[in-house]
C-alpha positions as CSV (number, residue, x, y, z in Angstrom):
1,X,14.8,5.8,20.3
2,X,12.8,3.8,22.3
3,X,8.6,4.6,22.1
4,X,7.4,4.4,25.9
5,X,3.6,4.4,24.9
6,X,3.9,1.0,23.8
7,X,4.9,-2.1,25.3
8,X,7.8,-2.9,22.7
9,X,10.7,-1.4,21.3
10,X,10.1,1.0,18.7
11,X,12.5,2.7,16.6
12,X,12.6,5.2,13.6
13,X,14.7,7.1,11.2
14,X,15.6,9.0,7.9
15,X,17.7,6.6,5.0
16,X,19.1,8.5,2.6
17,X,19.7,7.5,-0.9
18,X,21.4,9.8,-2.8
19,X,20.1,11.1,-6.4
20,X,18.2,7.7,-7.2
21,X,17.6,7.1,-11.0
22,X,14.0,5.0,-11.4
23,X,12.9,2.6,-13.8
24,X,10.8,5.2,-15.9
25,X,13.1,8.0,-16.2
26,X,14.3,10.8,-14.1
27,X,15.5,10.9,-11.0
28,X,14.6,11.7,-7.2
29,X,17.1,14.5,-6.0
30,X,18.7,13.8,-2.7
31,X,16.1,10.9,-2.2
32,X,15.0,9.6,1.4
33,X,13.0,6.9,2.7
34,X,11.0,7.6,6.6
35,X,10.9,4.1,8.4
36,X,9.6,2.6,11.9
37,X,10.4,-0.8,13.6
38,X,8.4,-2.4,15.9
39,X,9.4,-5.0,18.4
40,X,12.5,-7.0,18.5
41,X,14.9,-7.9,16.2
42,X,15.6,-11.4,16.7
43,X,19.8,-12.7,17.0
44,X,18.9,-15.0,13.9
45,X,17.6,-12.0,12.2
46,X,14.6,-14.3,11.2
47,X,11.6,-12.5,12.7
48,X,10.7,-9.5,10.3
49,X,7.8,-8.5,8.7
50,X,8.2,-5.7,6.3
51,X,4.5,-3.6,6.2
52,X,5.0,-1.0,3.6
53,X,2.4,1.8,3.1
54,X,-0.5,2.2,0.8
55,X,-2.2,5.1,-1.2
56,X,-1.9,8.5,0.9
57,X,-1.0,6.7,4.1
58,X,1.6,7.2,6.0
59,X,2.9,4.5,8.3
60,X,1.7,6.1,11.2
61,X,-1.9,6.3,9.8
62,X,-1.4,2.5,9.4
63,X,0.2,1.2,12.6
64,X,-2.9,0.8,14.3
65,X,-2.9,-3.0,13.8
66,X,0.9,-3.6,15.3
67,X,-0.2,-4.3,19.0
68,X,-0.2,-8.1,20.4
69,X,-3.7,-8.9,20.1
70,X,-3.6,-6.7,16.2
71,X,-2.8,-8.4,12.8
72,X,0.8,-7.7,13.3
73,X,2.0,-8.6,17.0
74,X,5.1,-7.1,17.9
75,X,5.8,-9.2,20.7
76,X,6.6,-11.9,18.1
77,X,7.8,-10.4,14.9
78,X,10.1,-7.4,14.1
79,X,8.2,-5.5,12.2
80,X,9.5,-2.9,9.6
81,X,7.1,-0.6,8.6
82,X,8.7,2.0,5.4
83,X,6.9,4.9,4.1
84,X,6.5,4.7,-0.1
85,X,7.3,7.4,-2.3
86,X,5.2,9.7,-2.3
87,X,3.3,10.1,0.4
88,X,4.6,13.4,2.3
89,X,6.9,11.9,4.6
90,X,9.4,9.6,2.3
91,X,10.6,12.1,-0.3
92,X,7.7,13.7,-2.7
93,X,6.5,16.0,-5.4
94,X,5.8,18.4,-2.6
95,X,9.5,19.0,-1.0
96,X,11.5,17.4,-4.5
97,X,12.8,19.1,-7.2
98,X,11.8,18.1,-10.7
99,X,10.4,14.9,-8.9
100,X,10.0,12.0,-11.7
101,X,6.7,11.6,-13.5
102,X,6.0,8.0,-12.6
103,X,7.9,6.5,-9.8
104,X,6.9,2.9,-9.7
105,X,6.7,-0.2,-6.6
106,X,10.2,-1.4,-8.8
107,X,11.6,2.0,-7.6
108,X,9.8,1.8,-3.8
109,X,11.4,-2.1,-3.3
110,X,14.8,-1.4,-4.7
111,X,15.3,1.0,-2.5
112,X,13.1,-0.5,0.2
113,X,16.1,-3.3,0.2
114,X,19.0,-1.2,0.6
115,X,17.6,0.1,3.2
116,X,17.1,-3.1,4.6
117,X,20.5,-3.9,4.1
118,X,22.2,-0.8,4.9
119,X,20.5,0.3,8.5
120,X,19.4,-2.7,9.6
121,X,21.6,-5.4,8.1
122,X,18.5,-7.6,7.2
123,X,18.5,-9.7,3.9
124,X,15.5,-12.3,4.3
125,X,12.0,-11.3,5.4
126,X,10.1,-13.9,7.3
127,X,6.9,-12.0,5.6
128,X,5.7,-9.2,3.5
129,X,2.1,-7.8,4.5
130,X,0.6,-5.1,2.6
131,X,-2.6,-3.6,1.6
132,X,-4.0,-1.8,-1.7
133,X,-0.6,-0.1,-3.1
134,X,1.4,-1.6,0.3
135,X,0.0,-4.9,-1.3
136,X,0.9,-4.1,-4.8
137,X,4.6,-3.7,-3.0
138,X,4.3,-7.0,-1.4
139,X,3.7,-8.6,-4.5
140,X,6.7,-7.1,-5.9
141,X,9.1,-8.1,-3.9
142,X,8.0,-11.5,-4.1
143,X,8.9,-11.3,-7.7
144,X,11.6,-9.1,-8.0
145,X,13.8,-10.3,-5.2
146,X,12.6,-15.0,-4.7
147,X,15.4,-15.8,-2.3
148,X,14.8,-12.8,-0.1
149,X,10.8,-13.2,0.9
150,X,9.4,-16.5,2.6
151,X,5.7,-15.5,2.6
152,X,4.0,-12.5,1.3
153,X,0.2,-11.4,2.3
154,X,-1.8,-9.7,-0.5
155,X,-4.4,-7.9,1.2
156,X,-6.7,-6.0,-1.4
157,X,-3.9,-6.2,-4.0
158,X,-3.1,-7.6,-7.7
159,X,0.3,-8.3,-9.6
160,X,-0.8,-6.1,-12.1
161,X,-3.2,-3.4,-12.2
162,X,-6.2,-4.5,-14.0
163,X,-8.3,-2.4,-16.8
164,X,-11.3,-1.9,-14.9
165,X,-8.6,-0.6,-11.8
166,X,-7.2,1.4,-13.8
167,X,-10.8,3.3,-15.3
168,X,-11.2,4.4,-11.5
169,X,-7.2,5.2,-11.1
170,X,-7.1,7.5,-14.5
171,X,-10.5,9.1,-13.6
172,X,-9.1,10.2,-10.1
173,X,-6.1,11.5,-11.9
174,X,-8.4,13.3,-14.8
175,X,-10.3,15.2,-11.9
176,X,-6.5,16.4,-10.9
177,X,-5.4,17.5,-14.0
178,X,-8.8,19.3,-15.0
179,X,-7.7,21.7,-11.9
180,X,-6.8,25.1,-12.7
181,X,-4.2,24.5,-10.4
182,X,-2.7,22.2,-12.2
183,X,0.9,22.9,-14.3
184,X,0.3,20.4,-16.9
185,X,3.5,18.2,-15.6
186,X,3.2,17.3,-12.2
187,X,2.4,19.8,-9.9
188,X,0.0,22.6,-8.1
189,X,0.1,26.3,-8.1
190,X,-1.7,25.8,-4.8
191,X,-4.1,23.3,-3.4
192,X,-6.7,22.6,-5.5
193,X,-9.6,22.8,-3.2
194,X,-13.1,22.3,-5.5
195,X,-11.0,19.2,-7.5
196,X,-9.8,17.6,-4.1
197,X,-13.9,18.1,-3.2
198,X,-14.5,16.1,-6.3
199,X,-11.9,13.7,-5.6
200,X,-13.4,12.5,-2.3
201,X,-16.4,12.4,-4.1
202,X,-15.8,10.4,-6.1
203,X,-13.7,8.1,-4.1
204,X,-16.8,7.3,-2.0
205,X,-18.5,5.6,-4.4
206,X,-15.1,2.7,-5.1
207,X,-13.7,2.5,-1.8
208,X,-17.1,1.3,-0.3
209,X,-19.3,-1.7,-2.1
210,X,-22.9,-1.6,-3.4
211,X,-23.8,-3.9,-0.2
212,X,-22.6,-1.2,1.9
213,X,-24.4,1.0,0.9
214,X,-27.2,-1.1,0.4
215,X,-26.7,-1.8,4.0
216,X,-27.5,1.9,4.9
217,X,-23.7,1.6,6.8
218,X,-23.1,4.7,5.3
219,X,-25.1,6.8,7.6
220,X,-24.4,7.6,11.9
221,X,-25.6,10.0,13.8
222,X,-22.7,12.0,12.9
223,X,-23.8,11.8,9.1
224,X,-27.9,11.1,8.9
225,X,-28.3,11.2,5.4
226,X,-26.2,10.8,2.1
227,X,-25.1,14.5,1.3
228,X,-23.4,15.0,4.8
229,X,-21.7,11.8,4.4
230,X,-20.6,12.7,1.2
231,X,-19.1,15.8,2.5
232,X,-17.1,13.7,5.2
233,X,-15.4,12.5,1.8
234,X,-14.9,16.1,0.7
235,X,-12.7,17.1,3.4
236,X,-10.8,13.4,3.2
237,X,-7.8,14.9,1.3
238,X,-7.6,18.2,2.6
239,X,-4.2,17.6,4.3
240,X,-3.0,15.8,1.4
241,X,-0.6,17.4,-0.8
242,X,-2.2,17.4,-4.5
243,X,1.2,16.4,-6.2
244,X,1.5,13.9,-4.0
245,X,-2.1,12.5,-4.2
246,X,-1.8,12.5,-8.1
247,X,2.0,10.7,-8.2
248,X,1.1,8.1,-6.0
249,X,-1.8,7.5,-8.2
250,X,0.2,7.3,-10.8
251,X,1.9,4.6,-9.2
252,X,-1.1,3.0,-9.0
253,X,-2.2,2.8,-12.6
254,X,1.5,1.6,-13.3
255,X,1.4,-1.6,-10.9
256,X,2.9,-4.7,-12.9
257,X,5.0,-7.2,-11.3
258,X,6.6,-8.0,-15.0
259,X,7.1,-4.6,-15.5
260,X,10.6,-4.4,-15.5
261,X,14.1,-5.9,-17.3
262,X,13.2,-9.0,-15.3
263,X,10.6,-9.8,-16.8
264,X,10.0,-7.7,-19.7
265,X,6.2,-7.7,-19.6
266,X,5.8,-11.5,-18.9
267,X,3.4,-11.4,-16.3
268,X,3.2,-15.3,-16.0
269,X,7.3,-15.7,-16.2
270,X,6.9,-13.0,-13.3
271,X,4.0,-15.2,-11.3
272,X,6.1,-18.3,-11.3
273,X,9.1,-16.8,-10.6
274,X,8.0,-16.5,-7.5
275,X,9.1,-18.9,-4.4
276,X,7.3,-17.4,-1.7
277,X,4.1,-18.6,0.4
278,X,1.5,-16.3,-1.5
279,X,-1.7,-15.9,0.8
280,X,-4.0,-13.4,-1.6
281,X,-6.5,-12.1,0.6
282,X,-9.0,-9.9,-1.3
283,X,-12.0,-8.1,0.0
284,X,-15.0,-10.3,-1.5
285,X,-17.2,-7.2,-2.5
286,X,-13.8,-4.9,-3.2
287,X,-14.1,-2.5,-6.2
288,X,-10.8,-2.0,-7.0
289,X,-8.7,-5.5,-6.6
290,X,-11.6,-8.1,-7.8
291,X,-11.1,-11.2,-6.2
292,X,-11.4,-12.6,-9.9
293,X,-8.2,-11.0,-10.4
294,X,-6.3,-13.3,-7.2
295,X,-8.2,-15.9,-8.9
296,X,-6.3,-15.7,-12.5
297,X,-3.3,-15.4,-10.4
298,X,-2.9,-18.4,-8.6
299,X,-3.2,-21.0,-11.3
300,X,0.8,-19.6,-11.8
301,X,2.4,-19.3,-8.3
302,X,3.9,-22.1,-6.8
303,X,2.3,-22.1,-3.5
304,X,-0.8,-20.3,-3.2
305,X,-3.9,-19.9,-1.0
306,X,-7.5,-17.2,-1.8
307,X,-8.6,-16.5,1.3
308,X,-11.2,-13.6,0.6
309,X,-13.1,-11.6,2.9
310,X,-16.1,-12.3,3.5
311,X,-17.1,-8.4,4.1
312,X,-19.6,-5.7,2.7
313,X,-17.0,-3.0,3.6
314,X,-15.4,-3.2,0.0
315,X,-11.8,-2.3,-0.4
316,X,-11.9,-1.3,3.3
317,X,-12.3,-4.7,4.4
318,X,-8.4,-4.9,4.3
319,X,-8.0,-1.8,6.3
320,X,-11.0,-2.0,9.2
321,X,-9.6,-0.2,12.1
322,X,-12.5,-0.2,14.0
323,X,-14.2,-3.2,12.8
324,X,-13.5,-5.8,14.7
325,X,-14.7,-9.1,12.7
326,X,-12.8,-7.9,9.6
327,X,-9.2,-7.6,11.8
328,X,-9.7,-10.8,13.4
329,X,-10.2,-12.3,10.1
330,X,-6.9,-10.9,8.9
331,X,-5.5,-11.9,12.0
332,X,-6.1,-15.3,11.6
333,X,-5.1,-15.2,8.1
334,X,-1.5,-14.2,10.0
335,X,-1.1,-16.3,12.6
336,X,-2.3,-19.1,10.2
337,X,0.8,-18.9,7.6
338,X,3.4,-17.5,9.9
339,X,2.5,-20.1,12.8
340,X,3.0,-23.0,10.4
């Protein structure tokens, strides 16, 4: 269908897969994948970026930066934008019976590419762009599938999930589980209000760096001193399924590009493997994805560039909607690589 509040063609629909075994056991019943295209699909079939969602987004929630003077310009590029696992709208805990335990990015890409294939009868990408877990899938298809991907940007992402990531990741997950809610496997009895409270809470203190706080950016008129605003990050999941908060962050912990039969653990076999433009773009005062871990990366890719940001806004620095300095910054991070 074509979206007449935009300027461009826009189209969406349902893929289904079938009963999809994953990589770690079990399998998603009846499994579907929600995607959205953006612009125009060009007769070479040469023009698409895939933009694949990160942690409780969905890809409405993260299409604020397709527009021609955004990160993404659809007046240029076709861009695909695929919901992950997980996240309410692409099959879930919340509407799936006996829904996996860990479904991983290996599981999200496979099935990203059939999709691909199968509706859209696309087999290259011109470019990945993802950020946090969309990032994490970038990175993954990079690896998993060479031939396929010219360029990929890692925006606030890592090939592998790094130990002090994954303190934060398992906390999250701890307050979850500690629910009384909570059936011990995988999901709620209902929505676990007081642990989703302490959820946001402590969110708030990772997704946001030292210098930002530091900064006093935390408070507006709207929240004057630290309590209210700590209550804005209360309420930050309340229309988040639990289940689906605590399987996506399960994917999260898991990220590992080597992962896999592929690679069987190698992460540096899994690095080099890789043919694409690599364009790592962490957030220079990011909590979660340390610059320091793009940096142990790139001594193995083949054709790499750091390009941190230079931004107090943490790990939001790769998602700023409503910052303008940090999107232009990504923007020209884009145009750069995909001009050349």
């Amino acid at each position: 269908m074509t979206d007449l509040t935009t300027d461009w063609a826009t189209d969406t629909g349902r893929f289904d897969l079938g009963d999809l075994p994953v990589l770690k056991g079990g399998t998603i019943r009846g499994a579907t994948l929600s995607w959205k295209t953006h612009g125009t699909l060009s007769p070479a079939r040469d023009n698409v970026v895939l933009y694949p969602t990160s942690y409780g987004a969905t890809a409405a929630e993260l299409e604020w930066l397709i527009r021609p003077d955004g990160v993404l310009d659809p007046a240029r590029w076709f861009i695909v934008q695929i919901d992950m696992f997980g996240n309410g709208v692409s099959s879930s805990p919340q509407d799936t019976p006996d829904y996996p335990l860990l479904v991983t990015a290996h599981d999200n890409v496979h099935a990203q590419r059939r999709l691909l294939r199968d509706v859209l009868g696309i087999e290259r990408l011109r470019a990945v762009y993802g950020w946090s877990m969309g990032a994490q899938q970038a990175y993954h298809w990079a690896a998993l599938f060479p031939e396929a991907v010219e360029a990929v940007f890692i925006n606030c992402g890592s090939a592998r999930t790094a130990v002090h990531n994954q303190v934060f990741t398992r906390a999250q997950m701890a307050i979850l589980e500690a629910a009384p809610e909570y059936d011990g496997h995988a999901l709620f009895s209902s929505q676990p209000k007081a642990a989703l409270r302490a959820f946001g809470r402590n969110y708030a203190g990772y997704a946001m760096s030292q210098d930002f706080y530091r900064a006093g950016l935390h408070l507006s008129p709207a929240a004057p001193d630290l309590e209210t605003y700590l209550k804005g990050w209360e309420t930050r999941y309340d229309n988040k399924h639990a289940a689906n908060l605590l399987a996506q962050m399960r994917c999260w912990n898991a990220g590992d590009i080597s992962d896999n039969p592929t690679y069987d653990g190698d992460l540096r076999a899994a690095l080099q493997a890789i043919q694409a433009r690599v364009m790592l773009i962490p957030g220079a005062t990011d909590l979660y994805f340390r610059a320091a871990d793009n940096e142990a990366e790139r001594p193995h890719l083949r054709h790499a560039e750091l390009r941190p940001i230079p931004s107090i806004w943490g790990h939001r620095a790769g998602n700023p909607q409503g910052h303008a300095e940090d999107t232009a910054f990504l923007r020209r991070c884009v145009d750069n690589w995909l001009n050349s």
